[in-house]
FIZA-156817 format. One line per field, with one value per residue (C-alpha): x, y, z; residue number from 1. Coordinates in Angstrom, 2 decimals. Example, Ala and Ser with C-alpha at 12.3 -4.5 7.8 and 13.67 -1.06 7.14 Angstrom:
2
c1 <- [12.30:13.67] .
c2 <- [-4.50:-1.06] .
c3 <- [7.80:7.14] .
pos <- [1:2] .
***
This chain:
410
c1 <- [-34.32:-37.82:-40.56:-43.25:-43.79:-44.20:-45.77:-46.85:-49.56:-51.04:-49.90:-52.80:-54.66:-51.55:-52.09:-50.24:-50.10:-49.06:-46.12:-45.24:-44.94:-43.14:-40.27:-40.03:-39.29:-37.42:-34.80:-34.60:-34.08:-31.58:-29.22:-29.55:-28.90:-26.18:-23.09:-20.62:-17.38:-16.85:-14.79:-16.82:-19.79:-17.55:-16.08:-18.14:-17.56:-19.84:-23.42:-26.21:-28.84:-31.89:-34.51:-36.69:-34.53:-35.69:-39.14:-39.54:-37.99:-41.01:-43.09:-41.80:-42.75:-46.14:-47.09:-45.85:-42.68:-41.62:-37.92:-36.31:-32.66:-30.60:-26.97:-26.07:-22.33:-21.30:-18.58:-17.26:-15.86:-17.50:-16.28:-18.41:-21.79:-24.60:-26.92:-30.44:-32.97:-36.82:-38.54:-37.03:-34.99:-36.71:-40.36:-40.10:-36.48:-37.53:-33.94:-33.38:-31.14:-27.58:-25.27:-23.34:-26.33:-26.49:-29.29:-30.22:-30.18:-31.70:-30.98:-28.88:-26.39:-27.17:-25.05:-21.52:-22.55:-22.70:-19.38:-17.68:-19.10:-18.07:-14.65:-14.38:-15.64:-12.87:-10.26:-11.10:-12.30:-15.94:-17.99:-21.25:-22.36:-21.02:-23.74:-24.04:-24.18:-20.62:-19.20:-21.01:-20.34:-21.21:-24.41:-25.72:-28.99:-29.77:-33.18:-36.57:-38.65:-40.62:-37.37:-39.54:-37.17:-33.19:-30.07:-28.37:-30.36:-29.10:-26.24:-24.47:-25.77:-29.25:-28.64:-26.89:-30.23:-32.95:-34.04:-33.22:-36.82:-35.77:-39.37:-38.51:-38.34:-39.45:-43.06:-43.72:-46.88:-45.64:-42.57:-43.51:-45.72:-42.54:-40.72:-42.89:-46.68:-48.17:-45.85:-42.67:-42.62:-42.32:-40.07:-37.84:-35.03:-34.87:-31.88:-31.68:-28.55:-28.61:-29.56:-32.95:-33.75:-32.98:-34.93:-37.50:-37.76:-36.75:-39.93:-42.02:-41.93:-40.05:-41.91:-40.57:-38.03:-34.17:-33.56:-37.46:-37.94:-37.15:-38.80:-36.95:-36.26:-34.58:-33.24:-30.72:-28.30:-29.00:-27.27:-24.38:-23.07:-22.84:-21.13:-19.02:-17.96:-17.39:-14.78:-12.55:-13.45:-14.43:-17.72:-19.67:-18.95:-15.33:-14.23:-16.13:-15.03:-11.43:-12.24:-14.72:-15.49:-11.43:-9.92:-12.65:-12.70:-16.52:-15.75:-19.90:-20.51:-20.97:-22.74:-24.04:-24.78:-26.53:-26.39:-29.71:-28.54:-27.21:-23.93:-24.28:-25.16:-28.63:-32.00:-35.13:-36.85:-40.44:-43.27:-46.88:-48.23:-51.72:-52.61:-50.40:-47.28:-44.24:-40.57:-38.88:-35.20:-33.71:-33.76:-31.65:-31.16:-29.65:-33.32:-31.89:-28.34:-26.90:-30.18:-30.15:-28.26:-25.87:-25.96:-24.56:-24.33:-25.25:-21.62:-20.90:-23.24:-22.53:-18.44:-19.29:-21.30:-18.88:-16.54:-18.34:-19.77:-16.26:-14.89:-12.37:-13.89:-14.37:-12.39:-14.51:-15.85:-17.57:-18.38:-19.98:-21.81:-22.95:-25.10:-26.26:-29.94:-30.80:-32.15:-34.80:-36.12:-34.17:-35.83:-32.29:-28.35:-26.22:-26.61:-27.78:-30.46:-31.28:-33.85:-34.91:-36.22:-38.93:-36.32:-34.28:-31.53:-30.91:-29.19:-28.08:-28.24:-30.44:-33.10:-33.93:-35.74:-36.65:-38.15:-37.63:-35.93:-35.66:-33.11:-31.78:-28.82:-28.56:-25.98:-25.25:-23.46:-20.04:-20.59:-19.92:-23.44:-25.29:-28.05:-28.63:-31.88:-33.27:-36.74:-36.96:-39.83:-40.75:-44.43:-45.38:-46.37:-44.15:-42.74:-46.23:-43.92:-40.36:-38.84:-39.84:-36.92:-34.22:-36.39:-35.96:-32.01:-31.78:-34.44:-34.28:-36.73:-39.47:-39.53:-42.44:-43.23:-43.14:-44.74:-41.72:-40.59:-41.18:-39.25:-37.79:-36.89:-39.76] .
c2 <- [-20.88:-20.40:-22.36:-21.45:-20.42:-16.09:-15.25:-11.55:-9.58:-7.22:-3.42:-1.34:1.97:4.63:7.61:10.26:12.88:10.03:9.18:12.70:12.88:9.65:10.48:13.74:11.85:9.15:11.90:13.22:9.98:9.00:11.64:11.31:7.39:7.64:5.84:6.43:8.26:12.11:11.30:8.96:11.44:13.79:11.39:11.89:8.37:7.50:9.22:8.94:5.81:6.70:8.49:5.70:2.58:4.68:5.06:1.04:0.38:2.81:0.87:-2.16:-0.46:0.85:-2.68:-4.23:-4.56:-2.71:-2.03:-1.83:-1.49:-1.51:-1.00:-0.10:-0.53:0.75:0.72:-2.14:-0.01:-0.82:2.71:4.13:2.10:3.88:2.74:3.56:2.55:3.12:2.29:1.17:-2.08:-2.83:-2.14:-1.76:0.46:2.42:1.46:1.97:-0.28:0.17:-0.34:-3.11:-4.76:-8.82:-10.73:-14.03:-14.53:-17.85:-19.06:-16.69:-19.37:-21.63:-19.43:-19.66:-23.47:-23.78:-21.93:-24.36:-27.48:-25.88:-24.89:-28.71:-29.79:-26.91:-28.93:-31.62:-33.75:-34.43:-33.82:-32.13:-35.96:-37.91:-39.71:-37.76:-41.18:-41.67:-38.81:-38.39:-39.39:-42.56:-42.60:-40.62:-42.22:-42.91:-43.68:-43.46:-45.73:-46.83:-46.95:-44.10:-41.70:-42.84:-40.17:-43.07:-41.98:-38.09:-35.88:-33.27:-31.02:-32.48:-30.49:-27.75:-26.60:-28.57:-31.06:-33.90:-34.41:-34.87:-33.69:-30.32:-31.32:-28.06:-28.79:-31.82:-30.69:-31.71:-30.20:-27.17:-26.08:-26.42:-24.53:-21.51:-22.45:-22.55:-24.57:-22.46:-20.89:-24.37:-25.48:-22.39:-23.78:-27.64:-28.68:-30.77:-32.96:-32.91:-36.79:-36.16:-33.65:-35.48:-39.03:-36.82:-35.73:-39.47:-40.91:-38.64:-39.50:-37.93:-34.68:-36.04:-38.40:-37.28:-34.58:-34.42:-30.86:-28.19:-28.30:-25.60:-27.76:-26.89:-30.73:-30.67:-27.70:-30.11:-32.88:-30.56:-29.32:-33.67:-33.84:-30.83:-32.43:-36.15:-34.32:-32.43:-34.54:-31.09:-29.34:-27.76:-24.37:-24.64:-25.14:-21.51:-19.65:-21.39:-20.53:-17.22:-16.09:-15.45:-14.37:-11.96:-10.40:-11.45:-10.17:-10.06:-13.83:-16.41:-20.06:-20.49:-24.03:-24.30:-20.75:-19.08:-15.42:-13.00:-10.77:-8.13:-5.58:-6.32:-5.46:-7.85:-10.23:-10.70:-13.28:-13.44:-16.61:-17.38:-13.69:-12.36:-11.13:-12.70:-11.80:-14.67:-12.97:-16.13:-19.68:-22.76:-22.13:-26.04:-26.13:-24.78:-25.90:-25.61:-24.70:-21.54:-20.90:-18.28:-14.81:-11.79:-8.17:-6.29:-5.32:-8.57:-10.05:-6.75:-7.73:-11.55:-10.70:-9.01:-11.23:-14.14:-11.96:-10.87:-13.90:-14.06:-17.24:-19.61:-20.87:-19.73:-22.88:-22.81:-19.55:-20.45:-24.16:-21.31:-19.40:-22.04:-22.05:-24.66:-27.92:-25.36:-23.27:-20.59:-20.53:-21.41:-21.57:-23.85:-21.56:-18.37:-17.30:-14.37:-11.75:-10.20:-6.57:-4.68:-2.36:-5.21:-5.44:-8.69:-8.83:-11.79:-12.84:-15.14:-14.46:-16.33:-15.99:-17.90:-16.56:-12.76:-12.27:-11.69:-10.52:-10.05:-9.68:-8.90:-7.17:-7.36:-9.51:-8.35:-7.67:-4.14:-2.65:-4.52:-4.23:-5.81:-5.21:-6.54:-6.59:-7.74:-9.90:-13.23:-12.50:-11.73:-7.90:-5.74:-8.37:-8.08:-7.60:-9.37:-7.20:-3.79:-2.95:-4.07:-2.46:1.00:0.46:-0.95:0.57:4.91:5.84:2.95:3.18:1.37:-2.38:-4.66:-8.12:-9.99:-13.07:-13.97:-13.15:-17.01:-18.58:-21.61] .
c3 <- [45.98:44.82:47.05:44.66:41.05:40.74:37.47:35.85:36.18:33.93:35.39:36.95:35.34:34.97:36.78:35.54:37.66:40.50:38.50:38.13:41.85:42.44:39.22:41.05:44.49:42.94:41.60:45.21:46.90:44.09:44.49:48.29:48.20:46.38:47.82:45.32:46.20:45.19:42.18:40.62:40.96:38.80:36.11:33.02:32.55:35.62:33.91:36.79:36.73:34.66:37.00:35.81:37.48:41.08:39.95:39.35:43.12:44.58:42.53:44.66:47.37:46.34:45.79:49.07:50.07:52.73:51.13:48.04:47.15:43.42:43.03:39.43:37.87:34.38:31.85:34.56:37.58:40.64:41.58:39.34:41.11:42.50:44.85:45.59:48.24:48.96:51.85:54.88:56.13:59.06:60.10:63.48:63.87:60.14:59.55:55.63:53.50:53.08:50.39:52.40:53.76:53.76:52.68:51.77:47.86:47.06:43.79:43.27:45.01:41.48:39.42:41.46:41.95:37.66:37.88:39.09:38.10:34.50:36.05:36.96:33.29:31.58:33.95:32.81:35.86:34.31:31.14:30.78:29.37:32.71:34.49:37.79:39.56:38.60:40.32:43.41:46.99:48.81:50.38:48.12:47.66:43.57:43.34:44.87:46.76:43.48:41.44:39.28:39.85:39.03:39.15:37.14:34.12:34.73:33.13:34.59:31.78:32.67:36.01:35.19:33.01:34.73:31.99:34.60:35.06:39.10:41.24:42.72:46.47:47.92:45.95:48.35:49.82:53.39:53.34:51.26:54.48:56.80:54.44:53.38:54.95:57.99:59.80:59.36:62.48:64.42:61.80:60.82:62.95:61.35:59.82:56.53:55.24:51.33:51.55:53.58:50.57:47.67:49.17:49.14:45.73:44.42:46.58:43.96:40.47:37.92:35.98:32.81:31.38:31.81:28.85:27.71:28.74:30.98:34.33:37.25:40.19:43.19:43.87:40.31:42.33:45.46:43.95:41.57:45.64:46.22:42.51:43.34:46.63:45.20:42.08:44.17:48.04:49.18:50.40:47.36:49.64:50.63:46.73:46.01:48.86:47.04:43.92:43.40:46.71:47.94:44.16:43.39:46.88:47.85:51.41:52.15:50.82:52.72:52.86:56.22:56.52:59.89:61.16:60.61:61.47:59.26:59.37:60.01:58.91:57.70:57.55:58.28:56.12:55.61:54.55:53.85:56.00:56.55:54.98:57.92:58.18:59.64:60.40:58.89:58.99:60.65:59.72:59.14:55.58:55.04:53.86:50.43:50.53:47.01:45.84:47.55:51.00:49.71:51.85:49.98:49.52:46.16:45.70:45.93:43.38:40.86:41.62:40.59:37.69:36.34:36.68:35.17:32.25:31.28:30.76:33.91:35.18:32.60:29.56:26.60:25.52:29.00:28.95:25.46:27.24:30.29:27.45:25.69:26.16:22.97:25.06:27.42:23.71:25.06:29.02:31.37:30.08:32.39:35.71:33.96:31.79:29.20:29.40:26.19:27.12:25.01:23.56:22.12:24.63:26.20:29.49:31.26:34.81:37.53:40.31:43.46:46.55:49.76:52.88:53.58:50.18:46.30:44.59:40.79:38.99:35.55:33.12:29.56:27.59:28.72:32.01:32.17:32.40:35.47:38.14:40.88:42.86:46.24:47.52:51.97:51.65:49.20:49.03:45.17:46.14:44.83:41.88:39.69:36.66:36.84:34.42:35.27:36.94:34.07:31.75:33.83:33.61:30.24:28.56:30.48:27.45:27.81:31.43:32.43:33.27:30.17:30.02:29.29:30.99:34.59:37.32:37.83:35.05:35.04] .
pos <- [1:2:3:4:5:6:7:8:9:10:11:12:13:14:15:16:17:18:19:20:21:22:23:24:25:26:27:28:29:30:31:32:33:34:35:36:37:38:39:40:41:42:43:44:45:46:47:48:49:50:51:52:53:54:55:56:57:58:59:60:61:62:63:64:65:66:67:68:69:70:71:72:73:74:75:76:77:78:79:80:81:82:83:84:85:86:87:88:89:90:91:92:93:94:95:96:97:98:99:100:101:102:103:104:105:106:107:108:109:110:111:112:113:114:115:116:117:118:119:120:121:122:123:124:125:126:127:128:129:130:131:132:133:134:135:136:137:138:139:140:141:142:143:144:145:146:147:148:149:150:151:152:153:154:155:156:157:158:159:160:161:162:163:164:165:166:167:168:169:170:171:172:173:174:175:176:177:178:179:180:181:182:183:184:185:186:187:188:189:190:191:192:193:194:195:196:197:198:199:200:201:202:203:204:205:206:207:208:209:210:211:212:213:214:215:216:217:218:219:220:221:222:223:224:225:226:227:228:229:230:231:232:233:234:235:236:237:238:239:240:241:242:243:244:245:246:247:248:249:250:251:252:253:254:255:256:257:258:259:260:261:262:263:264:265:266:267:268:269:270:271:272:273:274:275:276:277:278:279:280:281:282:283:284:285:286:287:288:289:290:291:292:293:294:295:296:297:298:299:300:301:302:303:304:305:306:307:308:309:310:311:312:313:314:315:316:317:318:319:320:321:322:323:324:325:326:327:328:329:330:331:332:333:334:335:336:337:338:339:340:341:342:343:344:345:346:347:348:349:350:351:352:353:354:355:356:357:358:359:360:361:362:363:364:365:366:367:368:369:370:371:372:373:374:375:376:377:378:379:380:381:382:383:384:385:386:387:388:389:390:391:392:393:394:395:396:397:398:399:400:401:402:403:404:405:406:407:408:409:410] .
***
């Protein structure tokens, strides 16, 4: 769930004898972080990750964040991943990432949530051209104190590719310091219903009229969890556990509601307040809800990726609506979004963060060359070029930090 907007930065001066040193080190660390069983080390069919891909994680490092992890899965085996980490887990134990680790993903959770909405539409049980109103629960509040801002005016698709216009609620000033500022230590521990959330972004008015243009806000996946919960009278979270989380074996996913500690095992998360720095590893995360609550495991976001990429979880006129990026000018699909790399490859995937976190997944068209990368901290050290790190997999022969898109798709 992003709580602010991240945008690139020109690199720094190249120093080449530096970058010698860390490609050198990188190789090293590679083949010691290397998870992957004996026989896929052997199959010729499982090459090794391009030196670079390690160089771009101690480059995450070098700028700030205290860890850095990627797990890498090709011709689409998940035997045949390979993970690597840099730096170290936790500051105070010098504990280094692991393979298996759980962290908090952020909008990452927006992707599963578009899953199934579009599972729901495939079955049937809505259109991408319903009025959200008509399909949500009651009590659901519709519009704002003003009347400004009206969810009777909003389609699903509106939503599912933020061109609702809805005010992103985690930009309200007074909020946005319990959230991410100065007051999150006294308020890390609040909890937040769905309801409180969304009055809050109606009381602001709208950033543009319903299907004007695309504007990222956190408060459309708010309301798709209420619309996934009115369709089938279940919690947005119970139908995918039901539907992804159980059929594809995403053991290490979880939506944690209330809880604000992590399963273990797991590293700590950091943040940037005030100019110092603070552990920010547990909170209530109801703060992000559908938005952005999701905990997970790299396996598990390479093993979902995969999944959705390849076609296994949606009918292909979904999977066709998921891609579509016409109504943004090609910025956001219907959950995912493209990234067009310097060498001409486009890959496909989603980012998020919220406190202590970032992460990425991305993979091409078909799913069966992905990354997924993870950074312990949401400060914008380390993440001064979004796509340096999918360049380094997609691109082994550029190598170095493009200035392509963002690293959140707004």
């Amino acid at each position: 769930m992003p709580l602010r907007p991240l945008r690139p930065a020109s690199p720094g001066p190249s120093r080449p004898s530096a970058r010698t040193a860390v490609a050198a080190l990188a190789a090293l660390l590679l083949t010691a972080c290397s998870s992957t069983p004996p026989a896929a080390v052997r199959s010729p069919a499982a090459p090794r990750p391009p030196a670079s891909t390690a160089v771009a994680l101690h480059r995450l490092v070098a700028d700030g964040a205290p860890g850095a992890a990627s797990l890498v899965t090709w011709d689409g085996r998940l035997a045949a991943s390979r993970f690597a980490a840099v730096g170290v887990a936790d500051l105070h134990s010098g504990r280094k990432m692991g393979r298996l680790d759980h962290f908090r993903a952020g909008s990452l959770t927006k992707t599963l949530v578009a899953t199934v909405v579009l599972q729901l539409v495939g079955e049937g049980r809505l259109r991408l051209d319903d009025r959200v109103a008509d399909h949500l629960p009651p009590g659901v509040p519709l519009t704002g104190a003003d009347g400004a801002s009206d969810l009777r005016r909003v389609t699903v698709h509106q939503l599912l590719d933020h061109t609702s216009g809805l005010f992103n609620y985690t930009d309200d000033p007074r909020l946005a310091e319990q959230l991410s500022g100065a007051g999150f230590p006294a308020h890390r521990y609040d909890r937040y219903t769905p309801a409180e959330l969304l009055r809050i972004a109606l009381d602001h008015p709208p950033t543009a009229p319903p299907g004007a243009r695309y504007a990222y806000s956190n408060t459309n996946y708010l309301v798709l969890g209420l619309l996934i919960q009115g369709v089938t009278g279940h919690p947005y979270a119970d139908e995918l556990r039901r539907r992804i989380l159980i059929p594809f074996g995403l053991t290490g996913t979880s939506f944690p509601g209330n809880s604000p500690a992590l399963p273990a095992p797991h590293g700590r998360g950091y943040s940037r307040i005030d100019g110092r720095q603070v552990d920010s590893t547990a909170l209530n995360p109801s703060r992000a809800g559908a938005a952005g609550e999701m905990v997970t495991t790299l396996v598990d976001l390479n093993r979902f990726f995969a999944a959705l990429l390849g076609g296994e979880l949606l009918a292909p006129r979904q999977m066709a609506e998921l891609r579509s990026e016409r109504a943004t000018g090609g910025r956001y699909g219907l959950g995912v979004y493209a990234t067009r790399l310097p060498c001409g490859v486009t890959v496909w995937g989603h980012n998020g963060d919220i406190n202590g976190s970032y992460a990425q997944t991305a993979g091409t068209t078909d799913g069966r060359h992905l990354v997924s990368y993870r950074v312990n901290t949401d400060a914008r050290t380390g993440r001064t070029d979004g796509t340096a790190v999918l360049t380094a997999e997609f691109c082994p022969s550029r190598g170095r930090p493009s200035h392509g898109r963002p690293d959140r798709p707004d």
